[in-house]
C-alpha positions as CSV (number, residue, x, y, z in Angstrom):
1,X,16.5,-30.6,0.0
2,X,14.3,-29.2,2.6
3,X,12.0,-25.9,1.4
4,X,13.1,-23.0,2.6
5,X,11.4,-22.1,6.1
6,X,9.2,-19.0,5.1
7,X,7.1,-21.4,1.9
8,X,7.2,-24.3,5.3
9,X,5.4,-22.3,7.0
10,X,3.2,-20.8,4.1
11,X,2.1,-24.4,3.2
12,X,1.3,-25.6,6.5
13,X,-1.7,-22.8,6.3
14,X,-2.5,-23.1,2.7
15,X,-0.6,-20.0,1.9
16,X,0.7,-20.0,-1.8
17,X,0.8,-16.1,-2.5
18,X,1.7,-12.5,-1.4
19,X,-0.3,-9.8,-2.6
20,X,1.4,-6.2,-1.8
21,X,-0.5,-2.9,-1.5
22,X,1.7,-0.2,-3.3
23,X,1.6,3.5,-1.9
24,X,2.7,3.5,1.7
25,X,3.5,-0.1,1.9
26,X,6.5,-0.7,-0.5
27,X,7.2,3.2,-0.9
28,X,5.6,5.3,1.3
29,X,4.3,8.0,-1.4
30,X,1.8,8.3,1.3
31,X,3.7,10.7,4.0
32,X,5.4,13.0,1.6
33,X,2.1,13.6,0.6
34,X,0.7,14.4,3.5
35,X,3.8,16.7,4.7
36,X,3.5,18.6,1.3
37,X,-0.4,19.2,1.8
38,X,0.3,20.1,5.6
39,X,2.6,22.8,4.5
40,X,0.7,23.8,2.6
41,X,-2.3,24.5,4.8
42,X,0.5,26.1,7.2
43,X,1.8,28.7,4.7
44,X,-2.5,29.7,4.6
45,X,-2.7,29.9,8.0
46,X,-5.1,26.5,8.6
47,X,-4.0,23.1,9.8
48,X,-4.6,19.9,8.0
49,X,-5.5,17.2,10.6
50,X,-4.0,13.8,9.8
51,X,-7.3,11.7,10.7
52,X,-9.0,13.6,8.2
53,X,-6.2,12.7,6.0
54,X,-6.4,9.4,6.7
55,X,-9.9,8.8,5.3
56,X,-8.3,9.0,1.8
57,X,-5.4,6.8,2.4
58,X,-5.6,3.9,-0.2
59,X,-8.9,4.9,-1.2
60,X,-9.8,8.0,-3.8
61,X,-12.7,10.3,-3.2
62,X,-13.1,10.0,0.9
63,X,-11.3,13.7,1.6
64,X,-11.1,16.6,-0.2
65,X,-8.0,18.1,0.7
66,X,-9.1,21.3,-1.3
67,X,-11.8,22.4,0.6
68,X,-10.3,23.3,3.7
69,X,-8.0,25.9,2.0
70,X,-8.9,29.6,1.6
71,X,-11.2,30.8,-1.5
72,X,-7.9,32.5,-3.1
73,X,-6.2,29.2,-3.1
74,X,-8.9,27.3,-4.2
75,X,-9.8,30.2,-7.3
76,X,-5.8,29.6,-8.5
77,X,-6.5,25.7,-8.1
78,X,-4.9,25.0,-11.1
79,X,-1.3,26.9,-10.9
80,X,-1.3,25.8,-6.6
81,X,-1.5,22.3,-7.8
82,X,1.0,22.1,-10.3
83,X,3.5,23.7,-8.1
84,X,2.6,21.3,-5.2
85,X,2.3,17.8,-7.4
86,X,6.3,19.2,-8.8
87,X,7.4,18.9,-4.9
88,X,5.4,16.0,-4.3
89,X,7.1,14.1,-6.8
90,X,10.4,15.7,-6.5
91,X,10.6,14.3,-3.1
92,X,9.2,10.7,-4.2
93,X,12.4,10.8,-6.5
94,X,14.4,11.3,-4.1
95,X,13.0,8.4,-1.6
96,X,13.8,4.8,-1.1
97,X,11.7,2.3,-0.7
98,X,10.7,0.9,3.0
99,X,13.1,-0.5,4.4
100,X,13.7,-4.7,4.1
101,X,11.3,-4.0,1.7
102,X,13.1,-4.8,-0.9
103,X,14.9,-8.1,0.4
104,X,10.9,-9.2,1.5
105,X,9.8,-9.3,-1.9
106,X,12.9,-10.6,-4.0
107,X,12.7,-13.3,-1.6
108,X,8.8,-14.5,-2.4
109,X,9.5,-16.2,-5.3
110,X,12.7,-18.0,-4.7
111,X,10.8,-19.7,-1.6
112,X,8.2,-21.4,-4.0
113,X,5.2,-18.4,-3.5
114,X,3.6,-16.3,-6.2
115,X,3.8,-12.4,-6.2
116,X,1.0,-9.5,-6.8
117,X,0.3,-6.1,-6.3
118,X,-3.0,-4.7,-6.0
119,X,-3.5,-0.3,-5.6
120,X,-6.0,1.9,-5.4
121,X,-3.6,4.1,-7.5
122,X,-3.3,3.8,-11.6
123,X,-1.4,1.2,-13.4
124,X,0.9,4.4,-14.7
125,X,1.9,5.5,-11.3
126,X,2.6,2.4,-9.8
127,X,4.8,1.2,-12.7
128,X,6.6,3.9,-13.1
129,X,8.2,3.6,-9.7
130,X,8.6,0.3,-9.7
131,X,10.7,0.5,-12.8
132,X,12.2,3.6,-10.9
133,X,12.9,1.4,-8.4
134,X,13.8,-1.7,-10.8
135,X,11.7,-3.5,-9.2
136,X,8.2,-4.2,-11.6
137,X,9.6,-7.8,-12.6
138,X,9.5,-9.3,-9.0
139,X,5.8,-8.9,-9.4
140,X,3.6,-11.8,-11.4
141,X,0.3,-9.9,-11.7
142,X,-0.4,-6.2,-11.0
143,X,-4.0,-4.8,-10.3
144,X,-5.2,-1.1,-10.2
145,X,-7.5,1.0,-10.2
146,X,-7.6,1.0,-13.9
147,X,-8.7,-2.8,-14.1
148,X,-12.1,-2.2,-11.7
149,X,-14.9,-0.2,-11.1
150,X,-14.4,0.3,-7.3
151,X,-10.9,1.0,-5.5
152,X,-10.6,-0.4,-1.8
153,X,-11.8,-0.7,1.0
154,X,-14.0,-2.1,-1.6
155,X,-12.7,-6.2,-2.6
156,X,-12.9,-6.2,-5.9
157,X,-8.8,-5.5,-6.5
158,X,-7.7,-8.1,-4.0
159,X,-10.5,-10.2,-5.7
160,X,-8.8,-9.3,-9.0
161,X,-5.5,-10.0,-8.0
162,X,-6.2,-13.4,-6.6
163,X,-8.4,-14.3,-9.9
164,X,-5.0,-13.5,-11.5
165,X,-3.0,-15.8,-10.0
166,X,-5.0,-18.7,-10.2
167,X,-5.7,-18.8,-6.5
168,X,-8.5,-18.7,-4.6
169,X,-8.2,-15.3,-1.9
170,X,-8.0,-17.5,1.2
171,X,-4.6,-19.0,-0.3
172,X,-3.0,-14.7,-0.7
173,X,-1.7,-13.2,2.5
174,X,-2.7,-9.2,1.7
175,X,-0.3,-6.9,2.9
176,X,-1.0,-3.1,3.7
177,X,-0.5,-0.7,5.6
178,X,-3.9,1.4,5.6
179,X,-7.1,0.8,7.1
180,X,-8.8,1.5,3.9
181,X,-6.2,-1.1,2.1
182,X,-6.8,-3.7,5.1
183,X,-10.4,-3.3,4.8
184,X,-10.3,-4.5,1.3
185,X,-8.4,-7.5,2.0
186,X,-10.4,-8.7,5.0
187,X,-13.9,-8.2,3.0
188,X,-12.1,-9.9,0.3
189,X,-11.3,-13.3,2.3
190,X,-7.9,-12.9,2.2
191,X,-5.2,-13.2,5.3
192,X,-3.9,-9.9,6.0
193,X,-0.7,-7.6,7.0
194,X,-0.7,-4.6,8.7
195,X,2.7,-2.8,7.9
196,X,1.6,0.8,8.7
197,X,3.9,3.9,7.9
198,X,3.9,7.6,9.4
199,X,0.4,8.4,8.6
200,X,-1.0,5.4,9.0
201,X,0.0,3.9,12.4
202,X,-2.5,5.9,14.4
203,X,-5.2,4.8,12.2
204,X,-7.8,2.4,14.4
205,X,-7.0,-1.4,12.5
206,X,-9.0,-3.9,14.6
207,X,-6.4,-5.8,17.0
208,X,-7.2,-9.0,15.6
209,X,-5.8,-8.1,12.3
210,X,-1.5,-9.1,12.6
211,X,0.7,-6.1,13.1
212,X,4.5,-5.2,12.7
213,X,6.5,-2.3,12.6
214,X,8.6,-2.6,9.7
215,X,9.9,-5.5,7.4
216,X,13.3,-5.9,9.2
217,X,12.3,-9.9,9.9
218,X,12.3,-11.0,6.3
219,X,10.0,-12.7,4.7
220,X,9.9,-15.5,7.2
221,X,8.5,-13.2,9.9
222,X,6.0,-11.4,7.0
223,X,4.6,-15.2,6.8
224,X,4.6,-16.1,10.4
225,X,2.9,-13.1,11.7
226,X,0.4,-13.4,9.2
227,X,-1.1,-16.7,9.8
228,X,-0.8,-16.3,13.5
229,X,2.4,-18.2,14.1
């Protein structure tokens, strides 16, 4: 029987794993986010830039999306959060996953290739919608932020993830869709992805680093972008 083209293509560049990015990449938490926070700013009068935004994306602690709001806001912190984080995650209820998505990853292991995730976010979050989602037994290994003492762009989760597995980094194509995420990847010697969303496809990823749109190809074109093919 010949192996299916997307694990042909994987072994001819000593591919043997996927590891996914969560927020933004497989659901894009990321932009309902940012919309809530803009609206935010807009009901106060200021305007939240996105490339300020964008220095937290996949990372925690870059931007402060606090400090740019008037002192009343900020003094009622606590009561302005909760009613924000309540739409924040109404909306994420409401919300699909990327689309193809879904068909990209149910399709990794059937062609012979292991399956991880690593996040910036906690292993609470991230589970949570997976289950939501039904989607948390695709994945073989999941690393967060509660497994390491630094978050990306720093390595150590994509370090993690691969240690996991059982494979060295330079056998796991990363994918992402941040430059913070991509960043992590790249220092961490694995192959990487770029599957920007909304707020992330302005961001400045080196054009070396593979590019698409969106996951309509399948899991065959995830592969063959990544290694260059």
């Amino acid at each position: 029987m010949t192996a299916p083209e997307p694990l042909l293509d994987a072994q001819a560049h000593g591919v043997r794993a996927l590891i996914f990015d969560f927020d933004g990449t497989i659901l894009d938490t990321e932009s309902r986010e940012f919309w809530h926070w803009q609206e935010l700013y807009r009901t106060h009068g200021r305007e939240l830039a996105l490339t300020d935004w964008q220095r937290g994306i996949g990372t925690w602690d870059a931007f402060d999306p606090w400090a740019g709001l008037p002192d009343a806001v900020r003094a009622d912190r606590e009561q302005v959060h909760a009613a924000l984080h309540g739409r924040i995650l109404a909306d994420i209820q409401e919300q699909d996953v990327r689309p193809g998505v879904r068909a990209v990853l149910e399709a990794v292991r059937p062609a012979g290739l292991h399956l991880a995730l690593a996040t910036s976010s906690d292993r609470a979050w991230v589970t949570r919608w997976l289950e939501h989602h039904g989607m948390i037994h695709l994945f073989e290994v999941l690393a967060t932020r509660d497994d390491v003492a630094r978050v990306k762009p720093d390595p150590e989760l994509y370090l993690l993830a691969a240690q996991r597995l059982g494979l060295r980094p330079e056998e796991c194509i990363a994918v992402e869709d941040s430059l913070n995420g991509a960043t992590a990847a790249v220092a961490a010697g694995t192959r990487v992805l770029v599957v920007p969303n909304d707020v992330t496809r302005t961001q400045p990823f080196p054009a070396t680093w593979p590019r698409i749109g969106g996951y309509e190809g399948g899991l065959a074109e995830v592969i063959r972008v990544a290694v260059g093919g």
